[in-house]
C-alpha positions in Angstrom: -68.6 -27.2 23.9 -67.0 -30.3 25.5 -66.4 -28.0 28.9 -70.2 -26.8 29.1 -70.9 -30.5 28.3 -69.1 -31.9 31.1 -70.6 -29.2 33.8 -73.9 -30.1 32.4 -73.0 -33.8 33.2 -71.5 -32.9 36.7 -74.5 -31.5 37.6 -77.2 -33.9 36.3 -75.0 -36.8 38.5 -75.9 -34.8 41.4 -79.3 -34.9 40.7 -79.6 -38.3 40.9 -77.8 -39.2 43.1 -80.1 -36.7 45.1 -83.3 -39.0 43.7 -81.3 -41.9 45.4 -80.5 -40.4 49.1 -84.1 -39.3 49.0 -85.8 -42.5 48.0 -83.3 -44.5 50.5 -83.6 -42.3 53.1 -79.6 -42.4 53.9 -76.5 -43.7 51.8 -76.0 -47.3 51.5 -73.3 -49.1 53.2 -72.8 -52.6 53.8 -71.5 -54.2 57.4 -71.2 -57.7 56.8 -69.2 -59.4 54.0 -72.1 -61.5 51.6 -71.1 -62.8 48.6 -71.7 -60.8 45.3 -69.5 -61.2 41.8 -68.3 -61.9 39.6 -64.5 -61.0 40.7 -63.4 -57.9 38.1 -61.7 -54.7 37.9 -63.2 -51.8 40.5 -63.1 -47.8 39.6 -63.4 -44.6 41.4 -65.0 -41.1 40.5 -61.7 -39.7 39.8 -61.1 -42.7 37.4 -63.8 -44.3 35.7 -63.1 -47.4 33.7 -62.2 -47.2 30.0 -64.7 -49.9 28.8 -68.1 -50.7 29.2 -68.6 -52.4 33.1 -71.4 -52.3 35.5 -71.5 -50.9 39.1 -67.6 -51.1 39.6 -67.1 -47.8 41.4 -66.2 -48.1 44.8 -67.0 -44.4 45.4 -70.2 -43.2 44.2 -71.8 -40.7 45.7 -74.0 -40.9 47.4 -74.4 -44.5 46.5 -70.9 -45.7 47.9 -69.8 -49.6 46.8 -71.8 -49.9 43.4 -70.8 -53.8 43.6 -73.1 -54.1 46.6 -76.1 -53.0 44.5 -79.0 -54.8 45.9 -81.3 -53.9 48.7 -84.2 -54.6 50.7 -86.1 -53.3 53.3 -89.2 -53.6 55.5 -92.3 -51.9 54.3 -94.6 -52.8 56.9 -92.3 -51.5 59.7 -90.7 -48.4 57.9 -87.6 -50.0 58.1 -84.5 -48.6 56.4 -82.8 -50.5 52.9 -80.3 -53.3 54.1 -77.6 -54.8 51.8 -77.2 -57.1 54.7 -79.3 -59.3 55.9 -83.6 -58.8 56.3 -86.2 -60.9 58.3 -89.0 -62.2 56.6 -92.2 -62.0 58.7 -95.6 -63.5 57.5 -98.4 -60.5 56.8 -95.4 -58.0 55.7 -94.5 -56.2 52.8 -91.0 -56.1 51.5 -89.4 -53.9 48.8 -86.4 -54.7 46.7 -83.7 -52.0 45.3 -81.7 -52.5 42.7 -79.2 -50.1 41.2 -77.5 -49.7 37.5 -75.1 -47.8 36.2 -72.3 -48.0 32.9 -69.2 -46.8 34.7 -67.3 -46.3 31.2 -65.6 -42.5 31.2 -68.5 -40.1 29.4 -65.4 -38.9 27.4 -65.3 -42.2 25.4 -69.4 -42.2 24.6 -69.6 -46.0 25.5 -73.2 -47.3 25.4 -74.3 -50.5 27.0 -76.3 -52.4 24.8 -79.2 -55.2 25.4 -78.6 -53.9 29.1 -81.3 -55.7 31.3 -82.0 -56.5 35.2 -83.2 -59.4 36.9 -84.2 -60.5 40.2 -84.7 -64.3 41.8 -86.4 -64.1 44.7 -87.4 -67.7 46.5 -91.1 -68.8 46.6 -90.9 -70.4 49.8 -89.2 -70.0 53.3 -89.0 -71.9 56.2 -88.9 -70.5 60.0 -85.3 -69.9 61.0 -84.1 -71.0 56.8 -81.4 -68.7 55.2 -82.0 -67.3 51.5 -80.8 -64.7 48.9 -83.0 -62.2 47.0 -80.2 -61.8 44.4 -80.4 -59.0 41.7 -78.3 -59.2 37.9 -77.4 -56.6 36.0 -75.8 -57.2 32.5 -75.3 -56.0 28.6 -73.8 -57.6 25.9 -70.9 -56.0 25.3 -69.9 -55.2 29.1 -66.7 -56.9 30.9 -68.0 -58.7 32.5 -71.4 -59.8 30.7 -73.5 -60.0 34.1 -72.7 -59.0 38.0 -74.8 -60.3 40.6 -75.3 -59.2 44.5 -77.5 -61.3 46.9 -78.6 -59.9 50.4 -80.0 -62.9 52.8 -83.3 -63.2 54.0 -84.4 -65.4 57.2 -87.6 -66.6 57.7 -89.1 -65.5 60.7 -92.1 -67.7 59.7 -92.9 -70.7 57.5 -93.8 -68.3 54.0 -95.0 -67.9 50.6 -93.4 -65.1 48.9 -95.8 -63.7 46.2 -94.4 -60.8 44.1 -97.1 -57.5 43.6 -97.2 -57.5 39.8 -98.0 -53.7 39.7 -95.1 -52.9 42.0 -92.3 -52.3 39.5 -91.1 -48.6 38.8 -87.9 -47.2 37.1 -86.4 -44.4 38.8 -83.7 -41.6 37.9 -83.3 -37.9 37.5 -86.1 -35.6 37.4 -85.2 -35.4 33.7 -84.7 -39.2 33.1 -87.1 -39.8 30.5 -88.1 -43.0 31.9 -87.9 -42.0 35.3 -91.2 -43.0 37.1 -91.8 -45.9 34.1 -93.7 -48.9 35.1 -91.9 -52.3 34.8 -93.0 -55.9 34.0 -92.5 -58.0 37.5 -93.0 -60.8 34.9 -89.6 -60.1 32.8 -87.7 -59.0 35.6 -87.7 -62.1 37.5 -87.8 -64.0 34.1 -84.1 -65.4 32.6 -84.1 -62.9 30.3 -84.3 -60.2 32.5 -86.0 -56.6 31.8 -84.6 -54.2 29.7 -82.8 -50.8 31.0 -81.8 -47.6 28.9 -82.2 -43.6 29.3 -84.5 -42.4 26.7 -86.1 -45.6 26.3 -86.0 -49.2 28.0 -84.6 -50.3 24.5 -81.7 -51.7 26.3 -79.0 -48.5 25.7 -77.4 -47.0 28.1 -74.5 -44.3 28.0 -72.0 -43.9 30.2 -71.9 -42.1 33.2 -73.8 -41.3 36.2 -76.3 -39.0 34.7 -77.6 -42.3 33.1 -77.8 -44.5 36.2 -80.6 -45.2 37.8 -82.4 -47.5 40.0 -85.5 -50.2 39.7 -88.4 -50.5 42.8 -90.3 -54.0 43.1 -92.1 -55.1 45.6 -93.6 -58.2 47.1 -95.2 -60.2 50.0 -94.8 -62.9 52.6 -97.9 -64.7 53.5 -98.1 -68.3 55.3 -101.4 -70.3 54.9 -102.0 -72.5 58.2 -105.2 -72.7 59.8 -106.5 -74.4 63.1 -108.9 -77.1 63.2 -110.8 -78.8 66.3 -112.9 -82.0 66.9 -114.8 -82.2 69.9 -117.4 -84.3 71.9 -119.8 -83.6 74.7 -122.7 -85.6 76.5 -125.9 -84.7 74.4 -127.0 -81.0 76.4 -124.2 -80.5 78.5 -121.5 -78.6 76.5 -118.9 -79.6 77.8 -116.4 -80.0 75.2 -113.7 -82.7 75.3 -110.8 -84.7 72.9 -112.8 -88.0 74.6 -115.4 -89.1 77.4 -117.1 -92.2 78.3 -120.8 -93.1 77.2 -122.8 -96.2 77.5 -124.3 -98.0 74.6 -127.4 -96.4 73.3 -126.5 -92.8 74.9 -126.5 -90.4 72.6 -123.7 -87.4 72.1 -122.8 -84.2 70.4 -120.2 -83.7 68.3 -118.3 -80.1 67.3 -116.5 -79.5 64.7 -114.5 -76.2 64.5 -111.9 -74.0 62.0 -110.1 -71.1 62.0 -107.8 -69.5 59.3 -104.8 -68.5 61.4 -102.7 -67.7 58.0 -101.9 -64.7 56.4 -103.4 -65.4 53.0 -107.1 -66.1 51.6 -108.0 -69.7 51.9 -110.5 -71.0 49.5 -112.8 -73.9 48.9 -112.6 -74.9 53.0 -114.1 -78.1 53.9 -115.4 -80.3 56.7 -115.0 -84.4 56.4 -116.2 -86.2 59.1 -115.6 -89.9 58.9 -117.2 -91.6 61.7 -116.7 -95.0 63.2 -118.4 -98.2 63.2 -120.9 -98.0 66.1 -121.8 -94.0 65.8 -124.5 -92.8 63.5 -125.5 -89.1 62.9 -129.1 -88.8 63.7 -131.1 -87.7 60.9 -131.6 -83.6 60.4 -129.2 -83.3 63.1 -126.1 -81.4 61.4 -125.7 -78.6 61.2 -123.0 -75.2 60.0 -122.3 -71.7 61.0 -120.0 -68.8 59.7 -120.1 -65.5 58.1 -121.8 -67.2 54.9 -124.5 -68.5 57.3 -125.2 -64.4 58.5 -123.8 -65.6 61.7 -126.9 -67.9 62.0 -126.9 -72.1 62.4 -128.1 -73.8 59.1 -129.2 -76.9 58.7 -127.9 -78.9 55.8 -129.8 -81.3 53.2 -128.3 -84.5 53.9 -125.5 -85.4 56.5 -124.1 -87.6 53.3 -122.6 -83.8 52.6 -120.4 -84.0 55.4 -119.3 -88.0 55.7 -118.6 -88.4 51.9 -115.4 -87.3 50.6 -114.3 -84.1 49.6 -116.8 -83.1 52.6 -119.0 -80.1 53.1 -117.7 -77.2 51.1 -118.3 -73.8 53.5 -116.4 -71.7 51.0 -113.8 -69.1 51.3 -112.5 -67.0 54.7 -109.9 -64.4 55.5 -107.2 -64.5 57.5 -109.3 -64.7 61.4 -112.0 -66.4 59.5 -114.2 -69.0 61.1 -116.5 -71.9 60.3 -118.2 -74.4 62.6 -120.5 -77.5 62.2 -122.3 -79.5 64.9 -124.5 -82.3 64.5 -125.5 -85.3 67.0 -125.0 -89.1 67.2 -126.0 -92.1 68.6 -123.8 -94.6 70.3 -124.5 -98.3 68.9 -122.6 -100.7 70.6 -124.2 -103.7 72.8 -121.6 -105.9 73.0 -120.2 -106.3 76.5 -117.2 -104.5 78.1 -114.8 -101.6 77.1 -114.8 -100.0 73.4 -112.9 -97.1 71.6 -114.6 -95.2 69.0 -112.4 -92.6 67.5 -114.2 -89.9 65.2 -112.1 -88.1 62.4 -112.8 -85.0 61.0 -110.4 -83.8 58.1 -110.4 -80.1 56.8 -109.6 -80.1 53.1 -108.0 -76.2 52.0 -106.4 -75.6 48.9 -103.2 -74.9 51.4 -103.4 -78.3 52.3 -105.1 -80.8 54.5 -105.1 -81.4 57.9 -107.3 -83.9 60.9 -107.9 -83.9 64.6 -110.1 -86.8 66.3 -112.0 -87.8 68.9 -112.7 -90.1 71.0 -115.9 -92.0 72.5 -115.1 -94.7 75.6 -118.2 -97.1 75.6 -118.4 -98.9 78.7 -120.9 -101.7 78.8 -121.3 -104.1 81.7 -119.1 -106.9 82.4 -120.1 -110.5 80.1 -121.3 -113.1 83.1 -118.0 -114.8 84.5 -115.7 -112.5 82.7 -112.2 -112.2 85.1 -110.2 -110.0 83.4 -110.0 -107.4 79.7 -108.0 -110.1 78.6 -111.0 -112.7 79.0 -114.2 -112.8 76.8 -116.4 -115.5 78.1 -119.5 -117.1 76.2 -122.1 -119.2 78.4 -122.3 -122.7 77.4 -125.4 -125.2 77.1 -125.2 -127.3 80.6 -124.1 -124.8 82.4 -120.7 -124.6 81.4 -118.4 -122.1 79.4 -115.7 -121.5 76.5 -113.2 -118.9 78.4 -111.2 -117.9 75.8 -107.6 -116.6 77.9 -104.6 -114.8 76.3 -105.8 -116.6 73.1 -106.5 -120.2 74.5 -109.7 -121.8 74.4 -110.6 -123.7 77.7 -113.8 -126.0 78.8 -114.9 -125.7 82.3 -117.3 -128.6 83.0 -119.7 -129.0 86.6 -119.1 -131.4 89.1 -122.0 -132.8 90.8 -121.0 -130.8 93.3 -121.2 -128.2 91.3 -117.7 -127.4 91.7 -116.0 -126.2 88.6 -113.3 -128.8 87.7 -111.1 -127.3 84.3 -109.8 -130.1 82.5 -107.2 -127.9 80.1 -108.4 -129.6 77.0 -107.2 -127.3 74.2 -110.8 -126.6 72.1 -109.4 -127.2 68.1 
């Protein structure tokens, strides 16, 4: 009985390891050293260890180094399982391997108990930033508790890793009862881990490769960034610039645009336009457009919508999603020479908020007897002036001759 037990065994290893090749696509090998642990005792086929340990062989087949037991590859470009090392580009898909098996001799009928699996993945990576998707398998009365293997990930983007919660599978033999078993993404990347077994995820698992299996999870990389524009243009001519020059009481137009050039929903988008002293919205004048508008300018209620704080709400958009208001203003500034008017428009996301400006050059004649910009000059009764220079005051007083004579009294 123990002989026909052991073929029976010999051949339900190969199957698996068949369901492994097949689900890889090739056996796994590793060409650069990353760290995994903890340091312990390593088996082979020929001699598998006389206690209960974890992924220890050196030799499976077709598996190879069990202690390298992570992997994860590109779903989005069909790319093969690496141990190694995987680039994290925004918009993809990536999926995550991780193997288990009790390498205790099937002779000694050794079961693992309270065996689980865990994963930490990051939630965030940075363009050109280094980080680990590191997988843990343990059992309570395994030497060593808990191993761990990491393979590095490197942002191709700025990301936000978000786990597919109905991703998580259990696979094995064709016979495995649990093979094909949906997992919860939620207790796998939880402390505690997700449980493991053969006949059951109750946490047993017997020795030998008939018993090993793997786990499948899968999960995202999105990065929400959007676009955002303020420009203004001479009332009528459309022509679009960050600044121009006006006169007092000209009136302009103003454009305000957004694009979502992320990878993920954004929600709740909108426009705050907070505009200076000397520039007023003319009445019934703004206006929005989008795919909520049918593609169609509508007018709003009130401009008070879009210059009070949080701003005109224009609602949700997609990845490539647009929105765009316009409205007009009038320029209100009489006082004499040069003035800046800088307009700021602030898109509020639940991503995060960003502003652009710009700008409005209002040049107004010269004041009477005004040399320079560093000079403002006020006409005095009698025909003479306060010049006010670099900060000091001066009187210039007439001669009969009507030649200007300054006398450098300070004015207190």
């Amino acid at each position: 009985m123990s002989g026909r037990l052991n073929i029976t065994r010999r051949v339900a290893c190969s199957v698996v390891h068949a369901v492994i090749a097949a689900v890889a696509g090739a056996v796994f090998t590793s060409t650069i050293s990353h760290a995994y642990g903890p340091e312990r005792a390593t088996f082979t086929r020929q001699n598998a260890a006389p206690y209960v340990t974890l992924n220890a062989i050196t030799d499976s087949d077709p598996y190879g180094y069990e202690p390298r037991f992570v992997q994860v590859r590109d779903v989005s470009d069909n790319a093969p399982f690496s141990a190694d090392s995987v680039k994290i580009t925004s918009g993809h898909t990536y999926e995550v391997f991780l193997y288990y098996h009790n390498n205790a001799k099937s002779s000694l009928n050794l079961t693992a108990e309270n065996t689980y699996a865990r994963v930490n993945i990051p939630a965030e990576i940075r363009k050109g930033e280094k980080a680990h998707v590191i997988g843990y398998v343990g059992a309570s009365n395994a030497n060593p508790k808990e191993v761990w293997d990491e393979v590095e990930i490197i942002g191709e983007d700025d990301v936000t890793i978000r786990t597919i919660g109905d991703s998580g599978k259990i696979v094995g033999s064709k016979d495995n009862p649990i093979n094909g078993m949906a997992i919860d993404i939620g207790k796998l990347l939880s402390k505690e881990g997700h449980p493991l077994g053969y006949y059951a995820l109750d946490g047993k698992l017997p020795g030998c490769s008939e018993y090993s299996g793997h786990l499948l999870m899968r999960f995202t990389a999105v990065r929400a960034d959007f676009d955002l524009k303020n420009r203004v243009s001479e009332a009528g001519k459309n022509n679009w610039q960050k600044s121009i020059n006006v006169k007092h009481g000209d009136t302009v137009d103003i454009a305000l645009s957004y694009r979502n050039t992320g990878s993920v929903i954004q929600q709740n988008v909108s426009f705050h336009d907070i505009l200076p002293k000397g520039l007023s919205i003319v009445p019934g004048s703004v206006e929005w457009y989008s795919g909520h508008t049918n593609g169609k300018w509508k007018k709003i209620d009130t401009e008070n919508h879009l210059t009070t704080a949080p701003g005109l709400n224009v609602g949700d958009y997609a990845p490539q999603g647009n929105a765009y208001v316009q409205f007009k203003a009038t320029v209100d500034v009489a006082s004499c020479g040069s003035h800046v008017l800088e307009n700021n428009l602030k898109i509020y996301t639940e991503n995060g908020t960003r502003r652009d400006t710009a700008t409005i050059r209002v040049e107004n004649a010269a004041c009477h007897g005004e040399t320079s910009h560093n000079a403002v000059v006020v006409v005095a009764a009698g025909g003479g002036a306060l010049i006010a220079i670099m900060g000091v005051v001066w009187f210039v007083a007439r001669r009969k001759s009507h030649k200007p004579r300054a006398t450098g009294r300070r004015k207190k």
